[in-house]
DRENGU-470250 format. One record per atom (N, C-alpha, C): residue in one letter; x, y, z. Coordinates in steps of 0.1 Angstrom, whole numbers, plus 2048, in hexadecimal, padded with zeros to 3 digits. Layout:
aXYZ ...
***
This chain:
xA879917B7 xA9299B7B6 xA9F9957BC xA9F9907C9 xAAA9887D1 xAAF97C7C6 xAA99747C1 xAB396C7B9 xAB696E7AB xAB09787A4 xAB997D79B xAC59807A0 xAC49887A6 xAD09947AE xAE09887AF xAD69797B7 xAE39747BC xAE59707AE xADF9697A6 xAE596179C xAEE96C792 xAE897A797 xAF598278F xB03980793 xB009817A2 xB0E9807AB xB179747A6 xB0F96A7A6 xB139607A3 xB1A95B798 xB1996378A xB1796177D xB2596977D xB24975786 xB35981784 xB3E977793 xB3F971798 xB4596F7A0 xB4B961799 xB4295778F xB4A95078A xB5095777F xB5295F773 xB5396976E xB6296E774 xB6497677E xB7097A788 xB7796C784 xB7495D78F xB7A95478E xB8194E785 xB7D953778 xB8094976B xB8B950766 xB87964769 xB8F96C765 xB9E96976C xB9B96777A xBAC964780 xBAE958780 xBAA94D776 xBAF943776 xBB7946769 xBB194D761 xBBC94C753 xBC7959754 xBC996075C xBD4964761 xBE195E764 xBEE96675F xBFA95C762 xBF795D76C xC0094F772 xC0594B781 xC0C958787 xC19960781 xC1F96B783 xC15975789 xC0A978783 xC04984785 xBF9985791 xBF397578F xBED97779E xBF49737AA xC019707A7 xC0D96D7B4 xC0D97E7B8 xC119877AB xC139927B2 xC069977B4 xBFC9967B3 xBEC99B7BC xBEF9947C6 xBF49897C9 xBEE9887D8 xBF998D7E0 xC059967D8 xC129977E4 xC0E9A87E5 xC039AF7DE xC019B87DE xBF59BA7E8 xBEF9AE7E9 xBE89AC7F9 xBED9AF806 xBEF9A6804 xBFF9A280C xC059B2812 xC0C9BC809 xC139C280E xC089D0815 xBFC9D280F xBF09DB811 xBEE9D3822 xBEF9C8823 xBE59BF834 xBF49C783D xC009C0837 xC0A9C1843 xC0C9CE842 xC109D683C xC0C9E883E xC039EC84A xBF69E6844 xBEE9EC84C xBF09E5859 xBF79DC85B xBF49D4867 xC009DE86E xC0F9E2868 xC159E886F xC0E9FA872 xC039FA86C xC01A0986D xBF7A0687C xBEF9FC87D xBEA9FB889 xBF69FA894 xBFF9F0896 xC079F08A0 xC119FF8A2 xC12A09897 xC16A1589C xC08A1A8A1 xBF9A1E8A1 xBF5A238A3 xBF4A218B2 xBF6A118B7 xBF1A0B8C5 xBFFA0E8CD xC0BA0E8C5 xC17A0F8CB xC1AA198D7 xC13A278D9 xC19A2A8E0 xC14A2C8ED xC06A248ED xC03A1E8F6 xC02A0F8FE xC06A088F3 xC049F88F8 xC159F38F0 xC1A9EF8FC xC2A9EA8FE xC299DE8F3 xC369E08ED xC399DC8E2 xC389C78E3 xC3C9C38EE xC3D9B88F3 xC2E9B28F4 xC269BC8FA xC159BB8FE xC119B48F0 xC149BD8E7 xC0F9BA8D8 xC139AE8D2 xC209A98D7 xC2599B8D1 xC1E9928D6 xC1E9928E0 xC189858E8 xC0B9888EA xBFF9938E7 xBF098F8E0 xBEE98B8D0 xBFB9908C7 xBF998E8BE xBFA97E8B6 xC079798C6 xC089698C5 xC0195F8C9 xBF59668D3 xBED95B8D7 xBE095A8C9 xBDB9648C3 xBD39688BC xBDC95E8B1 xBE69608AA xBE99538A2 xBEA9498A5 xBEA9438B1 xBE99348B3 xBDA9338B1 xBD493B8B6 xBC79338B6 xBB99338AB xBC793C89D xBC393988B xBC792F88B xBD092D88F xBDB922884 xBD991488F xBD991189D xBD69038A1 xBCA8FF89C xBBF90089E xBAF8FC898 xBB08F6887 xBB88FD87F xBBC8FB86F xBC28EF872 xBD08EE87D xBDB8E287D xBD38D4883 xBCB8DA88E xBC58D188F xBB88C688B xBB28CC87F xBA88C8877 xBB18BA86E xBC08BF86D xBC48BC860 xBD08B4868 xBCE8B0875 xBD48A787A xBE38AE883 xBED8A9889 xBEE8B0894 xC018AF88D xC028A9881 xC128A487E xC178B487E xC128BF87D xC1A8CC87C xC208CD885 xC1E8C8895 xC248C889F xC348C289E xC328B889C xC438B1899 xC478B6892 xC548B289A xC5F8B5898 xC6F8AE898 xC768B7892 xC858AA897 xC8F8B1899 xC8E8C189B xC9A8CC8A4 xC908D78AB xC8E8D18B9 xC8B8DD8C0 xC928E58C3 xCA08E78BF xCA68EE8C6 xCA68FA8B7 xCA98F58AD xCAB9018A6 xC989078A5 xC8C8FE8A8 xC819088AA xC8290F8B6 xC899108BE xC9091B8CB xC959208C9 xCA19248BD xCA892D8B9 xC9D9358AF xC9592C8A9 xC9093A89E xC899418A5 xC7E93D8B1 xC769428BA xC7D94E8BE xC879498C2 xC919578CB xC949628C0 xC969608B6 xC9C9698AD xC919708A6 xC8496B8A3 xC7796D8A0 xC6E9768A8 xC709728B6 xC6D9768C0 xC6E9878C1 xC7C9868C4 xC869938C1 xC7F99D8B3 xC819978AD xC7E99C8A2 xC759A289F xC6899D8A5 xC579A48A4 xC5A9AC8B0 xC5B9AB8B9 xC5B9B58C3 xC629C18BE xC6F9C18BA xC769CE8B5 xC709D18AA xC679CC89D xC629D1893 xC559D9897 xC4D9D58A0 xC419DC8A9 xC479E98B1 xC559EA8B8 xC589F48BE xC579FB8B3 xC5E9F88A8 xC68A0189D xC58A0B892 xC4FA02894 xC41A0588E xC3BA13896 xC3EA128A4 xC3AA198B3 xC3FA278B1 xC4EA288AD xC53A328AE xC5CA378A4 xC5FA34898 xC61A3988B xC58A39883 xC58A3F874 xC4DA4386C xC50A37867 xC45A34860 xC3FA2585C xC48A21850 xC4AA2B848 xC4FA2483A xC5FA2383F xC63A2C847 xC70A2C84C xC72A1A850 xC69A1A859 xC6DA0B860 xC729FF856 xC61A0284B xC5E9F683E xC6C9F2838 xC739FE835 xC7D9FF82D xC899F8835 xC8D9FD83F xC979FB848 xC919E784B xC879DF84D xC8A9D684D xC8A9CF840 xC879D3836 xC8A9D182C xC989CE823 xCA39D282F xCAF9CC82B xCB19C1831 xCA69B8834 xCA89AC838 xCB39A3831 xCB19A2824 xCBB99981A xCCD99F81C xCCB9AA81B xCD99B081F xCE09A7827 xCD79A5837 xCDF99E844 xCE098F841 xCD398A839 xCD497E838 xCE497A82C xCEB980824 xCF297A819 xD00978824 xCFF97F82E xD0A97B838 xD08973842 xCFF96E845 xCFA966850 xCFF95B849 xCF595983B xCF794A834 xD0294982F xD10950831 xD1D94F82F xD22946839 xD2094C844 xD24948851 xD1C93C85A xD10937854 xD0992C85C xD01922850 xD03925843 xD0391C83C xD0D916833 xD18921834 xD2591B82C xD2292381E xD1D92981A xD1992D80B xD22936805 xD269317FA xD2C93D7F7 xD279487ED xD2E9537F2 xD1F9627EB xD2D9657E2 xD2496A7DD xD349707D1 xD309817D3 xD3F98D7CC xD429967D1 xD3199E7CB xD2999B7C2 xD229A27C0 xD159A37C9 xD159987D1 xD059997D8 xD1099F7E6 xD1E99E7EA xD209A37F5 xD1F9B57F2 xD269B57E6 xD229C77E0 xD139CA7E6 xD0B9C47DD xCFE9C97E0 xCFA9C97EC xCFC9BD7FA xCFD9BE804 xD029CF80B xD0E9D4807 xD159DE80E xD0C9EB80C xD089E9803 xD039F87F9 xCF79F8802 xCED9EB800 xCE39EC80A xCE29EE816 xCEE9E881C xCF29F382C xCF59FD828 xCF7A03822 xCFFA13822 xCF2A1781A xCE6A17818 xCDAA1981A xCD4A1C827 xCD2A1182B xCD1A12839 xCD6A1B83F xCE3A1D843 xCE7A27849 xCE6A31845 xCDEA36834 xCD9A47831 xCCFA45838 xCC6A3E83A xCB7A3F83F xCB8A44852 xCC5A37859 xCC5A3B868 xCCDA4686A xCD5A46865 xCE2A55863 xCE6A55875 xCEDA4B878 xCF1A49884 xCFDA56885 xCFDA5A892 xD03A66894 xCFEA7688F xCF3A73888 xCEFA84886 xCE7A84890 xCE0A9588E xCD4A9789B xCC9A91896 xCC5A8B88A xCBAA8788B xCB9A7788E xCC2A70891 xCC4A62894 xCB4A6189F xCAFA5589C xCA6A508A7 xCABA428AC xCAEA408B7 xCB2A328BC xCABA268BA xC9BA288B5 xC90A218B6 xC8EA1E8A4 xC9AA2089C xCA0A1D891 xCA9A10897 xCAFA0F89E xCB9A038A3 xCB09F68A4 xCA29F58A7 xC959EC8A7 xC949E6899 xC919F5892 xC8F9EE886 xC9A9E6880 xCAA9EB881 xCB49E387D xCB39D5881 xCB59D188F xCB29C8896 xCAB9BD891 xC9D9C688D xC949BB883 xC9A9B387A xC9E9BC86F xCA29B8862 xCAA9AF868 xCB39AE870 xCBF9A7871 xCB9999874 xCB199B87F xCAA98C882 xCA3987877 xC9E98F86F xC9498D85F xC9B982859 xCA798B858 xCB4987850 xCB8976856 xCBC975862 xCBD96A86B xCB295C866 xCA896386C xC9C959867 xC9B95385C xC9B95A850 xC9B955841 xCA694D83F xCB294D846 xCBD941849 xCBA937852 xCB693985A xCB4931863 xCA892385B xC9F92B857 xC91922854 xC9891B845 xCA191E83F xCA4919835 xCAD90D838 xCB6910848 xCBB902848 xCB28FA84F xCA590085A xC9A8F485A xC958F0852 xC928F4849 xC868EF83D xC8A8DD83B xC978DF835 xC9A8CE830 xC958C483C xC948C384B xC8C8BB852 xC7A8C385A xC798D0857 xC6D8D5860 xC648D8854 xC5A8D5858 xC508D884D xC498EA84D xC478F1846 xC3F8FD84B xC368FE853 xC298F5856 xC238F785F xC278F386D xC368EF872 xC358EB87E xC408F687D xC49901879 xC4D908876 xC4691287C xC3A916877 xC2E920877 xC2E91F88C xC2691188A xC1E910897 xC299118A4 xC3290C8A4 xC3D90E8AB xC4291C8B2 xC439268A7 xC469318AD xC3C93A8B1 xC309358A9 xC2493F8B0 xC239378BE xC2092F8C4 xC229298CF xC2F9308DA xC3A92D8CF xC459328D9 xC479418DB xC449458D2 xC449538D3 xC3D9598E1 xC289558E0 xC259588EA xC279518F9 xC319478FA xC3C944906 xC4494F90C xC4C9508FD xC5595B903 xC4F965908 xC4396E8FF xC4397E907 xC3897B90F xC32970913 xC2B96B91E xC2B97A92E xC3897892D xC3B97E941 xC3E98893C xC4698B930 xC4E99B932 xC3A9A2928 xC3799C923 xC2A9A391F xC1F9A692C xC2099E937 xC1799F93F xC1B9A8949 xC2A9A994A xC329B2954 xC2E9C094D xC2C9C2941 xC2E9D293F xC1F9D293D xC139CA93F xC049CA936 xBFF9D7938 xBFA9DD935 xBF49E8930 xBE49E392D xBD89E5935 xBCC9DD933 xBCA9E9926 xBC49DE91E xBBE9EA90C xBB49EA90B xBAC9F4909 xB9C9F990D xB979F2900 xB8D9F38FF xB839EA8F5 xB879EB8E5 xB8B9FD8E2 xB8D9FE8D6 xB9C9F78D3 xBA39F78DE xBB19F08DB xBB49E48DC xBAA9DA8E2 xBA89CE8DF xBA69CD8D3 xB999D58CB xB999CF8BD xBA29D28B4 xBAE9DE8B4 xBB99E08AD xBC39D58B1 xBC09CD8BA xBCE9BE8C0 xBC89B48B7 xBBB9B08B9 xBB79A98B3 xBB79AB8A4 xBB59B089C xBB99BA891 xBC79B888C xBCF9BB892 xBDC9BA890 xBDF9A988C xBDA9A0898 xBDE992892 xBD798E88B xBCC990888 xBC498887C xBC999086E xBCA99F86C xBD39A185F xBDF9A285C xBE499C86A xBF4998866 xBF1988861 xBEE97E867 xBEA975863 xBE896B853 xBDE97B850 xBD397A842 xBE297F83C xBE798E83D xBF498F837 xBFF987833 xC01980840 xC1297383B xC0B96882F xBFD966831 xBF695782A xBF595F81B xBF496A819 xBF197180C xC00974808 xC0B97780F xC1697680B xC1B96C808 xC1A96080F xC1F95180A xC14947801 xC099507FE xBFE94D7F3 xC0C9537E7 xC109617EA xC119637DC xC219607D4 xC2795C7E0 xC319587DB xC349487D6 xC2A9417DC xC299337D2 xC219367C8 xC1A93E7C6 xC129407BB xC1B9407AE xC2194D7B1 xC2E9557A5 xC3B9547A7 xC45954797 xC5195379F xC5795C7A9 xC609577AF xC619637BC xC6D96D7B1 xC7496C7A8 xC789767A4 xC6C9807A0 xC6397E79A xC57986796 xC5398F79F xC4A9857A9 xC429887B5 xC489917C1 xC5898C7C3 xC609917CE xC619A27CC xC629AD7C1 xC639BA7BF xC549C37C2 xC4C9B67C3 xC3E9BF7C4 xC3E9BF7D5 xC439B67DD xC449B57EB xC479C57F0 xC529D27E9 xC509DD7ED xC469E87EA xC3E9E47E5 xC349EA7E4 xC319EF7F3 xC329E7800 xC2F9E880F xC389FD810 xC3F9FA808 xC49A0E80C xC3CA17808 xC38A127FC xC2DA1A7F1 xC20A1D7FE xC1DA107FF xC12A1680E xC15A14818 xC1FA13820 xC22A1B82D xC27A2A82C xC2AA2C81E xC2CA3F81F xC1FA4381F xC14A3D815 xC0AA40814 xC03A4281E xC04A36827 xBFBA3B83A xC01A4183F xC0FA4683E xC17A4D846 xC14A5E847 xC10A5F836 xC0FA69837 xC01A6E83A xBFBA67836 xBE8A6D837 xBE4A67844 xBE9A5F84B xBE8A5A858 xBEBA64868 xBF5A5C862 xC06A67870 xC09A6E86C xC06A7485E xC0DA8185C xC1DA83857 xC23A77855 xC32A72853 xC33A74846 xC3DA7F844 xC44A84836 xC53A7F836 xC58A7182E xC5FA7482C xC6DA7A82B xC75A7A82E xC82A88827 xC8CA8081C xC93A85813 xC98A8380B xCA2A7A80B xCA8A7681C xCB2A7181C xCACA64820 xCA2A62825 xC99A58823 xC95A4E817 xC8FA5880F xC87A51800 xC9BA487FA xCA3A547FD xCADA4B7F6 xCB6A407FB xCB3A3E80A xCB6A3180E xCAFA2980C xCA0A2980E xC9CA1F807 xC9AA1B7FB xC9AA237F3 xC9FA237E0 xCABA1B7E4 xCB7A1B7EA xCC3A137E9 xCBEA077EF xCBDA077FF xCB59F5804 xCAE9EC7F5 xCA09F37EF xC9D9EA7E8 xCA29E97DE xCAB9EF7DA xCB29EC7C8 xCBA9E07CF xCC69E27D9 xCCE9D77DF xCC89C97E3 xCB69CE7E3 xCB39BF7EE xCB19B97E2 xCAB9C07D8 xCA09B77C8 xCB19B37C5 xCBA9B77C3 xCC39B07BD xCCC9A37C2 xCCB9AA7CA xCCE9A17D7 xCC398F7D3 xCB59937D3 xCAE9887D1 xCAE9857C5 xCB39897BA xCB09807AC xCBD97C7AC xCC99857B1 xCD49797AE xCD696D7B5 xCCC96D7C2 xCCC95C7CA xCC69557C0 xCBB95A7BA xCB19527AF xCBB94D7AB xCBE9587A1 xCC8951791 xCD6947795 xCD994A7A1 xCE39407A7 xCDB9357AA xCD39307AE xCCA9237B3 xCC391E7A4 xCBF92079D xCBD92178C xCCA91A787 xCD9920788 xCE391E782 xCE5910789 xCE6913793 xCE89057A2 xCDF8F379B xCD18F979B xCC78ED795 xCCC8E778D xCCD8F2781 xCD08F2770 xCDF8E776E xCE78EA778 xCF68E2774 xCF18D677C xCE98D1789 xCE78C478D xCDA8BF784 xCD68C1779 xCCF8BF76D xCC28BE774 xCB98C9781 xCAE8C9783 xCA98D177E 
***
C-alpha cells in the first residue's frame, strides 16, 4: 500500500513541476510575489499581536540575530567573499537608516491598524523620486514629481494631521517609508561596487549591533508562547524577502511589481477577522491614491531605463 501511495505522490509532484515549468516567467514571478506579500502580512500581523507587549526595539534586535544565523551558515558553506567589501561607511549609513526604519515599521504594526500602516509605507517610491534627485543627480521630469505629490496628499487623507482622529504612531509609519524610500537609493548607489550578499549580511549583523543595548535596556523577558511568535517572525520574514526577490527576478518587475499590493488585500483581511479593524472611507481612499501614484511612479522609472538602454543600443 505505502509504495504505491508514494509513487503516486511522486508521479503528481513531477506533474506540478512540469506544470510550472511551462508557465510564463511573468506569472510565476507574480506567484511567488503573492507569497511574498501573504508571509510579510502575516509576519506584520504577528509583530502587532506581540507589539503591545514586547518593545518595538526588543523585536529588531531578536529578529536580527535570528537572521544572521539563516543567512551566515548559507554564506559560509559557499565561501566567506559576501563579507567584503570596499565602502564601510556607506554599509553604516544603510544600517542606520534600515535600522530606523524596522524599528518604526514594528512600532507602527504595534499601534495602528494593519492595512493602515501597509499602505502608508507603501509610499516608499514617492520619498525615494526625491531623494534620487538630490543624491544621485537624476533628473525626474514634472510627471513622476506629479505623481509623487498626489501620493503625499494620499498620505495625508489616510494620517489627517490636525483632526481628532490623528494617531502620532502614524508618524512611525511615515518615518518608515521615508527610510524605505532612502534605502532603495542608497542600495542602488552601492550596488555598482557591493554585491547583494554582503549587502544582506552586513546589516543583519549591524542592525543587531545597533539595538544590541537599547533592546536589552527596555527587555521585556517573553514567556514560551512569545518566544515562538519572535522566532516566527524572523524565519517568515526571512522566507518572505527570499520569495519576494525570488519573484522579482523571476518576472518583469513592471508585471510582478502591481501584485506586491496585494499585502493591503490581506492586512485588511487579518485586520478585520483578527483585530477587529474596519477600515473608514477616508482610509480605503488614501490608499487607492498611494498605490495608483506608487504603480505609476514604478512603470515610468521602467519605461525611462528601457528608453535609457534602447538609445545606448543595449
Amino acid at each position: 500500500m505505502i509504495a504505491p501511495a508514494l509513487a503516486m505522490i511522486a508521479r503528481a509532484v513531477a506533474a506540478a513541476r512540469n506544470l510550472w515549468g511551462e508557465l510564463p516567467a511573468n506569472l510565476r514571478g507574480a506567484f511567488w510575489i503573492l507569497i511574498a506579500a501573504g508571509l510579510l502580512t502575516v509576519m506584520g500581523a504577528m509583530v502587532k499581536h506581540l507589539g503591545r507587549d514586547i518593545p518595538a526595539v526588543q523585536m529588531v534586535f531578536i529578529r536580527s540575530l535570528i537572521a544572521i544565523s539563516v543567512i551566515v551558515p548559507f554564506m559560509a558553506r559557499s565561501g566567506w567573499a559576501g563579507f567584503r567589501t570596499k565602502r564601510p561607511g556607506m554599509h553604516l549609513f544603510r544600517t542606520l537608516v534600515g535600522t530606523l526604519g524596522m524599528v518604526c515599521v514594528f512600532y507602527a504594526f504595534a499601534h495602528l491598524p494593519l492595512a493602515e500602516t501597509v499602505a502608508i509605507v507603501f509610499s516608499r517610491p514617492l520619498f525615494a523620486v526625491g531623494l534620487a534627485m538630490v543624491f544621485l543627480g537624476e533628473t525626474v521630469g514634472w510627471r513622476r514629481i506629479t505623481a509623487a505629490l498626489v501620493g503625499f496628499a494620499g498620505v495625508m487623507v489616510m494620517v489627517r494631521p490636525g483632526s481628532a482622529v490623528f494617531d502620532p504612531a502614524s508618524l512611525f509609519a511615515l518615518t518608515a517609508a521615508v527610510t524605505a524610500g532612502s534605502i532603495a537609493v542608497i542600495i542602488k548607489k552601492m550596488s555598482a561596487t557591493e554585491s547583494t550578499s554582503s549587502i544582506i549580511i552586513w546589516f543583519s549583523v549591524g542592525s543587531a549591533v545597533l539595538t544590541a543595548v537599547p533592546g536589552i535596556v527596555v527587555w521585556v523577558p517573553p514567556t514560551s508562547v512569545q518566544w515562538a511568535y519572535l522566532v516566527m517572525i524572523g524565519i517568515v520574514g526571512a522566507v518572505g524577502m527570499a520569495a519576494l526577490t525570488k519573484g522579482f527576478s523571476t518576472g518583469e518587475t513592471s508585471f510582478v511589481t502591481p501584485f506586491d499590493y496585494s499585502r493591503l488585500l490581506y492586512a485588511t483581511a487579518l485586520g478585520i477577522f483578527i483585530f477587529g479593524e474596519t477600515p473608514d472611507a477616508w482610509s480605503v481612499m488614501g490608499a487607492v491614491i498611494i498605490v495608483a501614484s506608487g504603480t505609476y511612479i514604478t512603470r515610468r522609472e521602467l519605461a525611462l531605463t528601457r528608453a535609457r538602454r534602447h538609445a545606448r543600443g543595449g
